[in-house]
C-alpha positions in Angstrom: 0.0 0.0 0.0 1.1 3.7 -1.0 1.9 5.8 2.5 2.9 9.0 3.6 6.4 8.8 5.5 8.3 9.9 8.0 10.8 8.8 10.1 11.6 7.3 13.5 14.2 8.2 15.5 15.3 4.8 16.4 18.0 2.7 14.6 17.4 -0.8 13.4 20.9 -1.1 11.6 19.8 -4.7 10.5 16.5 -4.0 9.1 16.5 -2.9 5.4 12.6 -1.7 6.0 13.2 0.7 8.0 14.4 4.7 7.6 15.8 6.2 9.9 18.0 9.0 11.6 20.1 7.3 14.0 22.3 9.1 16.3 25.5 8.3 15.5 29.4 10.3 16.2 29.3 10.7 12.4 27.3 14.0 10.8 26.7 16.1 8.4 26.7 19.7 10.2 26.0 22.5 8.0 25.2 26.4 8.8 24.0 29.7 6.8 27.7 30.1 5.4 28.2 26.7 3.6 26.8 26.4 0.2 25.8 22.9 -0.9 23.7 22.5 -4.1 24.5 26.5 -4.9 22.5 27.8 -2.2 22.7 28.9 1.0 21.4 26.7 4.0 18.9 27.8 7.0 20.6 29.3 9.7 20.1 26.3 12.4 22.9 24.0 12.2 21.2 20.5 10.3 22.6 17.2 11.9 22.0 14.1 9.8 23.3 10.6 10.4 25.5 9.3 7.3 25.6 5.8 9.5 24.1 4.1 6.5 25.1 5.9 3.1 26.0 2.8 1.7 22.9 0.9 2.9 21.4 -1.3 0.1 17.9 -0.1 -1.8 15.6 1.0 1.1 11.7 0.3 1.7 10.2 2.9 4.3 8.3 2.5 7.3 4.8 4.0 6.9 4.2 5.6 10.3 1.7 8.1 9.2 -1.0 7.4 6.2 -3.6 9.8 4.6 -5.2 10.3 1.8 -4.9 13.8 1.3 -2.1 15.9 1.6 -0.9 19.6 0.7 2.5 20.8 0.1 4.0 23.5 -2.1 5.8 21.1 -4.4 4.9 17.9 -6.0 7.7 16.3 -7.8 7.0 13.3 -9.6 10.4 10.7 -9.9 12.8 10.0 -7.7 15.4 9.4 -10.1 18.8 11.7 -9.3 17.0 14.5 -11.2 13.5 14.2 -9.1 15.6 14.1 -5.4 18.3 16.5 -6.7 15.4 19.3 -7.2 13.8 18.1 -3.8 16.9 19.1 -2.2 17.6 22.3 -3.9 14.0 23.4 -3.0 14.7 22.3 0.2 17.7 23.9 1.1 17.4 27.4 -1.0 13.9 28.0 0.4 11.4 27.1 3.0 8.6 25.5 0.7 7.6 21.9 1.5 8.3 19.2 -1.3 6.5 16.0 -1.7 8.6 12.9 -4.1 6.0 10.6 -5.4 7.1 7.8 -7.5 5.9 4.0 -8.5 9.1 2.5 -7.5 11.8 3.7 -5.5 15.3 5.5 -5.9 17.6 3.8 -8.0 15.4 1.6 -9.5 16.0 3.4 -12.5 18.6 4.9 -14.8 20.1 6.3 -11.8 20.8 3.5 -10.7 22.5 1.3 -13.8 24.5 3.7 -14.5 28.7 4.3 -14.4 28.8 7.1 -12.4 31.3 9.5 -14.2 31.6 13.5 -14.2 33.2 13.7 -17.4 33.9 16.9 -19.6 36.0 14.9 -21.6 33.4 14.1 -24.3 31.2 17.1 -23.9 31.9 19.7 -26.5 32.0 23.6 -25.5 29.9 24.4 -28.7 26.8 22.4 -27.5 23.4 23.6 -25.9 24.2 22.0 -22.9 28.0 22.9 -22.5 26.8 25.6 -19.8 24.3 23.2 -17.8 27.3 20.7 -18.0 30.1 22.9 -16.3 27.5 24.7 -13.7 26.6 21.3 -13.0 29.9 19.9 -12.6 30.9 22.8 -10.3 28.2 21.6 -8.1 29.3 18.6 -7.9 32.8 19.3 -6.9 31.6 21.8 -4.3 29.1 19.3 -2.9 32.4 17.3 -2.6 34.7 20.1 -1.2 31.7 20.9 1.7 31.7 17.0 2.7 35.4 16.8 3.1 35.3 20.1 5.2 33.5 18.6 7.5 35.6 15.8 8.7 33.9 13.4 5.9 35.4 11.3 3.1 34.0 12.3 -0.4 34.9 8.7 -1.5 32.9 6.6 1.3 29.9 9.5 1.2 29.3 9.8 -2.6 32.1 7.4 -4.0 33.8 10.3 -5.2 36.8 9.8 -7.2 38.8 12.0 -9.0 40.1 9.6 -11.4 40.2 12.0 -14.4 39.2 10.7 -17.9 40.5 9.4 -21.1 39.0 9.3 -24.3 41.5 7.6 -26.5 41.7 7.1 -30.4 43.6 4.4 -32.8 43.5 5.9 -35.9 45.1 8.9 -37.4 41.8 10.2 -38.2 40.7 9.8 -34.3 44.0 11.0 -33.3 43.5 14.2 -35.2 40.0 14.9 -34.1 41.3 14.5 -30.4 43.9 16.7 -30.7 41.2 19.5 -31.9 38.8 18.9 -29.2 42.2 19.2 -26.4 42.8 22.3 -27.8 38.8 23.4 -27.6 38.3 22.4 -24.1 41.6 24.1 -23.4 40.2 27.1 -24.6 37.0 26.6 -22.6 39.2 27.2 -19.6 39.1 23.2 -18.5 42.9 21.3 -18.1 43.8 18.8 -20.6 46.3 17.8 -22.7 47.2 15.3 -25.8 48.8 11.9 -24.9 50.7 10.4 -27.8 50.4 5.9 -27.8 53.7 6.4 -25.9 52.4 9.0 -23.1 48.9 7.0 -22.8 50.7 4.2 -21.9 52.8 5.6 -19.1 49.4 6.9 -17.5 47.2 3.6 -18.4 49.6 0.6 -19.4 46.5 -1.9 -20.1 45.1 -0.3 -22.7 46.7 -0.5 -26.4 45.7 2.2 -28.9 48.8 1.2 -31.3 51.6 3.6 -32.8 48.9 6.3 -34.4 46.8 6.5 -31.3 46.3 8.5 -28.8 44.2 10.1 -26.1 42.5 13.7 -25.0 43.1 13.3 -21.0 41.2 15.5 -18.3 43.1 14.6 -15.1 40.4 16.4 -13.5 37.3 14.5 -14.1 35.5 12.4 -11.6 32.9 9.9 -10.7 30.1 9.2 -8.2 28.7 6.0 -7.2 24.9 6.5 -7.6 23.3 4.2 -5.2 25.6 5.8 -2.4 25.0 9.9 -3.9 21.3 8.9 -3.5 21.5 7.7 -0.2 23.2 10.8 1.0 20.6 13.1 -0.6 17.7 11.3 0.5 18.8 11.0 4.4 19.6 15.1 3.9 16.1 15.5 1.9 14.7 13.6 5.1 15.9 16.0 7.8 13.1 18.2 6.6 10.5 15.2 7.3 10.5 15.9 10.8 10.1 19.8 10.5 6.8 19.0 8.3 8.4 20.2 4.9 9.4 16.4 3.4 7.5 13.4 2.2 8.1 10.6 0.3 5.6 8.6 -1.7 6.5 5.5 -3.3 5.3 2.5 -4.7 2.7 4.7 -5.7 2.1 5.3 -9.2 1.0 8.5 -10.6 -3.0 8.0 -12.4 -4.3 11.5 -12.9 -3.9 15.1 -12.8 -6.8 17.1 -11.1 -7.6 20.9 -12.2 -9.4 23.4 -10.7 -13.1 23.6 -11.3 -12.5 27.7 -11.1 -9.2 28.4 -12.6 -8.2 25.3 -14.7 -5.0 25.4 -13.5 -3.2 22.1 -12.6 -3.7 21.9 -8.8 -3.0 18.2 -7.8 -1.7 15.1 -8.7 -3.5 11.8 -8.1 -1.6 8.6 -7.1 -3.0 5.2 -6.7 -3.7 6.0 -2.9 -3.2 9.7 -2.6 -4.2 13.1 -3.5 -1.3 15.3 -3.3 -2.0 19.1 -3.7 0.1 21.8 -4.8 0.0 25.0 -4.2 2.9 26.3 -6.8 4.3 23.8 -9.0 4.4 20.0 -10.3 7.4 18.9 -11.7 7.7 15.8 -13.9 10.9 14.3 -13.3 10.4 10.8 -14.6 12.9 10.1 -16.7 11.9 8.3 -20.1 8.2 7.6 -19.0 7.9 11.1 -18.6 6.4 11.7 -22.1 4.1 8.8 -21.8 2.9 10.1 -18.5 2.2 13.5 -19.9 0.7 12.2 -23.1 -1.6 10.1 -20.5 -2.5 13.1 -17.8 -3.3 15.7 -20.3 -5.4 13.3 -22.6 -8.0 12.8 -20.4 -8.5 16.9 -20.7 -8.7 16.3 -24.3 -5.2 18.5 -24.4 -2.5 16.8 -26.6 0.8 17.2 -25.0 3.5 14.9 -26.4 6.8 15.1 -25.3 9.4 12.9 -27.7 11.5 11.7 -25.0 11.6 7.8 -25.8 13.9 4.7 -23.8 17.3 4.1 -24.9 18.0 1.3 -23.2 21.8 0.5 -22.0 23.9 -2.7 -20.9 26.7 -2.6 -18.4 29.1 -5.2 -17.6 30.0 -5.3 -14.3 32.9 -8.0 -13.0 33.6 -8.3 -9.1 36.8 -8.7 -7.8 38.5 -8.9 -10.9 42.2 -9.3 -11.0 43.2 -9.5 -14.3 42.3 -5.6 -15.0 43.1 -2.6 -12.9 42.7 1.0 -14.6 44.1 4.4 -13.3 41.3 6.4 -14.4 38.1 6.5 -16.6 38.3 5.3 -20.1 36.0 5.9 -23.2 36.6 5.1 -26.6 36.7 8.2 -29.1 33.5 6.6 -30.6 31.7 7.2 -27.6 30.7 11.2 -28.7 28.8 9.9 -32.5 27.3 6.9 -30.6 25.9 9.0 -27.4 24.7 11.6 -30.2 23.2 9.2 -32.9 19.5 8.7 -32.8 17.2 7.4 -35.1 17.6 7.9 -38.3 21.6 8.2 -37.7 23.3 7.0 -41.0 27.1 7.9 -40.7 29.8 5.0 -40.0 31.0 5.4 -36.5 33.5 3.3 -34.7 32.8 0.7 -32.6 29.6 -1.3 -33.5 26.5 0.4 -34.9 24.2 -2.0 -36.4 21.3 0.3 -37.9 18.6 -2.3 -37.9 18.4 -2.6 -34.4 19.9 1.3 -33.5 22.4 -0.4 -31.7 25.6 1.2 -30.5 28.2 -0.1 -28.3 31.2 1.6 -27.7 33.7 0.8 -25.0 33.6 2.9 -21.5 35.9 1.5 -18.4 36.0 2.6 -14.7 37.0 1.1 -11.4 33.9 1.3 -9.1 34.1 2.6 -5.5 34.4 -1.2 -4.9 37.3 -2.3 -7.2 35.1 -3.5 -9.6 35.2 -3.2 -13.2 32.4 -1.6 -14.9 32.3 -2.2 -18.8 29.8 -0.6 -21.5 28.2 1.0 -22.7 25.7 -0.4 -25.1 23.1 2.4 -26.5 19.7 0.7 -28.7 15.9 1.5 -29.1 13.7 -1.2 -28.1 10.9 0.0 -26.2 10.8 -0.1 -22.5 12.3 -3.5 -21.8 14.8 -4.0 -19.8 15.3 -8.0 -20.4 19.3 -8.2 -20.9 20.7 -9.5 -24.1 23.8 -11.6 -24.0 24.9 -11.1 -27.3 25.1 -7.3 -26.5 27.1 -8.4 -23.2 29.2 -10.7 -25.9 29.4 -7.2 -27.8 30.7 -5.5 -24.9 33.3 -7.4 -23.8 35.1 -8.0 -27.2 34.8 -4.2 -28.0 36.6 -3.7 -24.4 39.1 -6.6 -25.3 40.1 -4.6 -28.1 41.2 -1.9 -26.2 42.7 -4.1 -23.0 44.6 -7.3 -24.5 44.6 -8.9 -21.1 40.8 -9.4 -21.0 41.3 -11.6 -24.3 43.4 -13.7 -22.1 40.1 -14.3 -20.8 36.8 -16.3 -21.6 33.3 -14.5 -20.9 31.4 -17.5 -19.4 34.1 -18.4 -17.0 32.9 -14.7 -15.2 29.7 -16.1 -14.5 29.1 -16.3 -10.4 31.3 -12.8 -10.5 29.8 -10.5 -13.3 26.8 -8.7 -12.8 24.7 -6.6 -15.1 23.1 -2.9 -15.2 20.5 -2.6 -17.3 18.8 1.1 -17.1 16.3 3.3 -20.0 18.0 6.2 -21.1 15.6 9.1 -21.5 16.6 10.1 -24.9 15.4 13.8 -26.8 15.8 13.6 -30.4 17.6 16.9 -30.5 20.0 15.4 -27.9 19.5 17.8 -24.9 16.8 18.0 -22.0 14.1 19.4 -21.7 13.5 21.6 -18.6 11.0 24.1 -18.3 6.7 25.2 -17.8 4.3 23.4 -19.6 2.6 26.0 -21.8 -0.7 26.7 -20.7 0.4 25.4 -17.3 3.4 27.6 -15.7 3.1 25.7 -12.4 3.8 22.5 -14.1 7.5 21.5 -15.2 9.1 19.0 -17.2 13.0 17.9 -16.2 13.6 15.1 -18.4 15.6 14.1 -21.4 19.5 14.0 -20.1 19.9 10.8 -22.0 23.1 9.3 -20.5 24.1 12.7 -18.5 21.2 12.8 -15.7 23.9 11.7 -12.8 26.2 14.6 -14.4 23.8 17.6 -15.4 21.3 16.3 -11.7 22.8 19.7 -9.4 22.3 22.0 -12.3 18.7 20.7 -13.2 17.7 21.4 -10.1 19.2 24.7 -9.5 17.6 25.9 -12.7 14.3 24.6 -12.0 14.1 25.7 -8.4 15.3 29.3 -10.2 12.4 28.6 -12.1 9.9 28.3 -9.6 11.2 30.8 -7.0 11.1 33.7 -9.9 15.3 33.6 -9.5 17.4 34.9 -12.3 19.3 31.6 -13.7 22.5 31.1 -13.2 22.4 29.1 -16.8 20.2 30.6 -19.7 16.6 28.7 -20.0 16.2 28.9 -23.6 18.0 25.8 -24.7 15.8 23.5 -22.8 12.8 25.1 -23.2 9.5 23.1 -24.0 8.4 25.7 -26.5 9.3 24.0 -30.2 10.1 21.3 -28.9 7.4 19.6 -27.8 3.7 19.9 -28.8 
């Protein structure tokens, strides 16, 4: 059954079902002064156990259930996006925020995902090259606050700063990496060119032959999801207890109720609840997001359809794995045309792109926060299944081998009882940016969907600019790129 929750005081360290805000030597202490998602915190001091950060996927303990509840924000998804804007509205004012969602955290995208805050294969001349760096500054300031604080970034967020490389073998990829160095230089980010010879000293597993060669960001970083989402939902949870939080899963979303006198949107219906808002509905459900929208506004005979579709992803993750160890993040040069193709895309890319299917895969490598390897990424259209495909898995490890010799040394279906795989929906845009913004019409309801591969990387600025949005603020990133208008109809 769907519940309202909030949280106990007491700790049950053993009992997955249960949320909760132990006391514990170990907090988070933060004050008026200390910016965390961009904005600046109430003025009494907020103590919140990180006892449990790493705690596997969490059901909650109803203590209180109703029907009918008011709050000033409804967010609907609690992917990284849906509790990244929680938090910002949180934090940067004093409006109450309600999550509602038919799963739970991590259940998602968010939660196959590899984890990396790359700028590596961004480019500085894209739509969303502003949203990326405001984002990634975030990030790394969510980081900094942590560690001043007495914390560890890497045990509270599985932050790494492992810094990226997206390596070429061919003159022709060697060439185009050399031009992108030399724009992201520009941009004001630190990189430089590796030769074959230089990208071995820094990674001497991976083989790009005499004409390769590598752009490499020494700055770049990655997050474990499950354990970022843990951290924001025990801080989103703090506000539970002063009456400003909720959480409602395991309850889908059915209906959207307007008002009799206005015709504005003014609630959302789930399964068991009515959930009203009194200034804005964001729809932060990654790729069901269009469906959902299609679905609410139908009923009001208002066609709404937003082209945000699944682009569903396979990665290969092998425990404890000796025969591998990396330095730092690794992508393929082929990643950029693969991440960008949709469709209809018809021009030869590396890697393999097999056009019946849309299928991509292209190979990505990272150490998790747990010494495991993490091998992808696989990009295809085919609906909203999530059934895993072991030829694509067979696809993915020869395209890694190809890269790393030593994993040819290896055979695939000897890695059973230690492989594992992540199988998330990318919420892909045709025009290959999100869309954020008011629904026309509707200026209290919001769309934040659409980040394709990038909704770990681009969560902190998503939420800043929607918050901005709602609260009247000027942005700190121009609107227009994302906006709904034109883009959806």
């Amino acid at each position: 059954m769907a519940s309202m929750s909030v949280y106990s005081p007491r700790s049950n360290l053993h009992n997955r079902d249960v949320v909760s805000l132990p006391s514990s030597s170990r907090h988070l202490c933060t004050n008026i002064k200390t910016t965390f998602f961009g904005s600046k915190l109430p003025a009494k001091p907020i103590s919140i156990s990180l006892s449990h950060y790493n705690a596997p996927k969490l059901r909650r303990e109803p203590l209180i259930t109703a029907s009918t509840h008011t709050f000033d924000v409804v967010i609907v998804g609690a992917g990284i996006i849906g509790l990244a804007i929680a938090r910002q509205f949180l934090i940067g004012s004093n409006l109450s925020v309600a999550v509602v969602d038919k799963a739970v955290p991590c259940s998602g995208a968010t939660g196959a995902g590899q984890g990396y805050i790359w700028m590596a294969h961004k480019s500085p001349e894209s739509d969303t090259w502003e949203l990326t760096m405001r984002s990634h500054k975030l990030w790394k300031m969510l980081a900094d606050s942590i560690h001043d604080q007495g914390l560890n970034p890497l045990e509270v967020l599985g932050w790494k700063m492992t810094g990226s490389l997206l390596v070429g073998r061919t003159p022709e990829e060697s060439e185009v990496l050399k031009k992108r160095v030399q724009q992201l230089s520009e941009a004001g980010l630190r990189v430089e060119y590796l030769s074959s010879h230089d990208l071995h000293l820094q990674e001497p597993a991976i083989q790009v032959g005499e004409s390769g060669g590598a752009a490499f960001l020494p700055d770049d970083c990655q997050l474990d999801a499950h354990r970022t989402v843990a951290f924001i939902e025990k801080a989103n949870r703090y506000f539970a207890t002063k009456g400003r939080y909720a959480e409602f899963y395991h309850d889908p979303v059915i209906s959207l109720l307007r008002s009799s006198s206005s015709g504005e949107i003014e609630a959302v219906q789930t399964s068991k609840n009515t959930l009203y808002s009194k200034k804005a509905i964001v729809v932060a459900a990654g790729c069901w997001s269009g469906s959902l929208m299609h679905d609410l506004f139908r009923e009001y005979d208002i066609v709404f359809n937003i082209p945000v579709k699944p682009r569903k992803g396979h990665l290969l993750v092998l425990e404890s794995f000796g025969s591998l160890t990396l330095n730092h993040g690794v992508m393929e040069a082929g990643y950029v045309d693969h991440q960008g193709a949709g469709v209809n895309c018809t021009s030869a890319v590396s890697g393999l792109f097999d056009h019946k299917k849309n299928l991509s895969v292209s190979m990505t490598a990272t150490m998790d926060v747990m010494g495991n390897l993490v091998l992808g990424s696989s990009r295809e259209f085919s609906g909203f299944s999530t059934q895993a495909d072991e030829s694509i898995v067979g696809h993915i490890w020869n395209r890694a081998g190809e890269f790393f010799p030593k994993l040819k040394e290896v055979y695939l279906g000897d890695l059973t009882a230690s492989r594992k795989l992540r199988i998330g929906l990318r919420p892909y845009m045709p025009d290959g940016k999100p869309v954020i913004g008011s629904i026309p019409d509707f200026p209290n309801v919001l769309i934040a969907t659409g980040h394709e591969g990038g909704g770990l990387s681009l969560a902190l600025g998503t939420a800043e600019m929607v918050a901005d949005m709602v609260l009247g603020n000027p942005g700190t990133v121009n609107y227009a790129p994302f906006s709904v208008q034109g883009r959806c109809c």
